[in-house]
N, C-alpha and C positions, 0 to 999 in steps of 0.2 A: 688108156693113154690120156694124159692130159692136153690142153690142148695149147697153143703158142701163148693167148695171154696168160693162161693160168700160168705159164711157166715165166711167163715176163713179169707177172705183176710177183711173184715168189724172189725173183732175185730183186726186183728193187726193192722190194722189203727189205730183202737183207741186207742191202748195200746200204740203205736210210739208215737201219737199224747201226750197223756198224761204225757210218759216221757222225751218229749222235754219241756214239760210245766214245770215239776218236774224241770229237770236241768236250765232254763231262770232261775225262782224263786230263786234255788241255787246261783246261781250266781249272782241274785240281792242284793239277800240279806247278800253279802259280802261288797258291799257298805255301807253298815252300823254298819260296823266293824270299828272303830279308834285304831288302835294297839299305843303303847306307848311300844316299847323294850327301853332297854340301857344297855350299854356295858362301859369296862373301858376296858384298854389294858394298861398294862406297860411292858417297854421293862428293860429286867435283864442285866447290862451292866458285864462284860465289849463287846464292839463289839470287834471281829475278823475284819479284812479287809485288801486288798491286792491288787496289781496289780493284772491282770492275763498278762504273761506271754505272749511274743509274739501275742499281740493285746493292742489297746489302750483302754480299758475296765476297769472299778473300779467293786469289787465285797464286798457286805457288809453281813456276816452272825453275825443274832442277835437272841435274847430267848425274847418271847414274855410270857407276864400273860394275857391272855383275859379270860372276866369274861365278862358273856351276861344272859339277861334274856328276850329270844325275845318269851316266853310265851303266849304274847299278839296278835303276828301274827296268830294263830292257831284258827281255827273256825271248826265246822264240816264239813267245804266244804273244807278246805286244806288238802292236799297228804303230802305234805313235804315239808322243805323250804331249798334254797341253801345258803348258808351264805359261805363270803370269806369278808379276809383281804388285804387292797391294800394301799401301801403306794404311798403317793403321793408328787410332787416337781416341782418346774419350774426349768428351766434352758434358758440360754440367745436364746436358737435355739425352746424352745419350752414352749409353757406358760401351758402346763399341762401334766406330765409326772406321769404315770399310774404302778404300777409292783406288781403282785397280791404276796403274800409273803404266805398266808394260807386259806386251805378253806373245808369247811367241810356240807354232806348233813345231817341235822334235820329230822328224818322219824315220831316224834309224838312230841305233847308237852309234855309229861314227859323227852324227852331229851334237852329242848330246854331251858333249865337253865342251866349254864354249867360255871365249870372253866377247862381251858387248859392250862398247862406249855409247850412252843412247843415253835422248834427253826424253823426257817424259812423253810419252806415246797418245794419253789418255792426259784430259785435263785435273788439276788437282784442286780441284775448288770446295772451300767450302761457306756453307748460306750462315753467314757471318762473319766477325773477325774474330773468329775462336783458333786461327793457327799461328798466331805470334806467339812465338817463345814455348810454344807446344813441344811437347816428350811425344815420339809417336815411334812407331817399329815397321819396318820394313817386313814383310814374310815374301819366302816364295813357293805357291802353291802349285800343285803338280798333279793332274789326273792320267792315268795311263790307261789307254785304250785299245785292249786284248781282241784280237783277231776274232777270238770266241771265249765267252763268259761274260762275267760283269765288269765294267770301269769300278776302278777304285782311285783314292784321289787320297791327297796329302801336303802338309806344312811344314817347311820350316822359317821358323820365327829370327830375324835377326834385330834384336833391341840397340836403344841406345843412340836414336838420332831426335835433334832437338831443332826445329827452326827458330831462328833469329828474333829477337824483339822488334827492331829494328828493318827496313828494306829500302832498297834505292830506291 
């Protein structure tokens, strides 16, 4: 006969062993997930913008409309998803200049259809006057974070916004 741990430590084996298998499967079976979100963002002009003051710095505060319907990223094995807004721009020092402006965590998909009227969360500065009259694209990127397995994460690009030459 064996004796009580040996028979304890047999079944937790196998209950570990089981729901490592449970969680693999979860997590494979996110692979076979093709989410299709999309978003619009329109920015409510007028912008604000200004030196700042004792530094060579541009600072740009704007009102954004984002309108998302990332519904699609949600599976039973997602926790929540991170979503933020980043505007994006080159300039002659740097070919891809990055400044997160908004962002907000998704905890189910009942919330993950959404409109926001929301003025820039995060400041838009950048260390010179390199955003006058600038071409630059709004993205909104998206990490979803699976109950078990790995975070995977994602873009979409909306081009096609240009600040003023000009500012009050």
């Amino acid at each position: 006969m064996h004796s009580f741990g040996f028979r304890a430590n047999a079944v937790l084996t196998f209950g570990i062993t089981i729901l490592a298998l449970i969680c693999a499967m979860a997590s494979i079976s996110d692979n076979f997930n093709s989410p299709r979100p999309s978003s619009e963002i329109q920015i409510k002009y007028p912008i604000d913008s200004g030196e700042i003051k004792f530094s060579f710095s541009m600072q740009v505060s704007l009102t954004m409309n984002i309108t998302a319907d990332l519904q699609s990223l949600f599976t039973w094995n997602t926790k929540q998803v991170f979503v933020f807004v980043a505007a994006e721009y080159e300039t002659p020092k740097n070919a891809l200049n990055q400044v997160s402006l908004w962002d907000a965590i998704i905890p189910a998909k009942e919330h993950a259809k959404f409109w926001v009227q929301t003025a820039n969360k995060y400041r838009f500065v950048d260390q010179g006057s390199n955003l006058r009259g600038k071409d630059f694209n709004l993205t909104l990127h998206w990490h979803v974070m699976p109950k078990t397995g790995k975070m995977f994460a994602n873009k979409l690009v909306i081009p096609g916004y240009r600040l003023p030459e000009e500012y009050r």
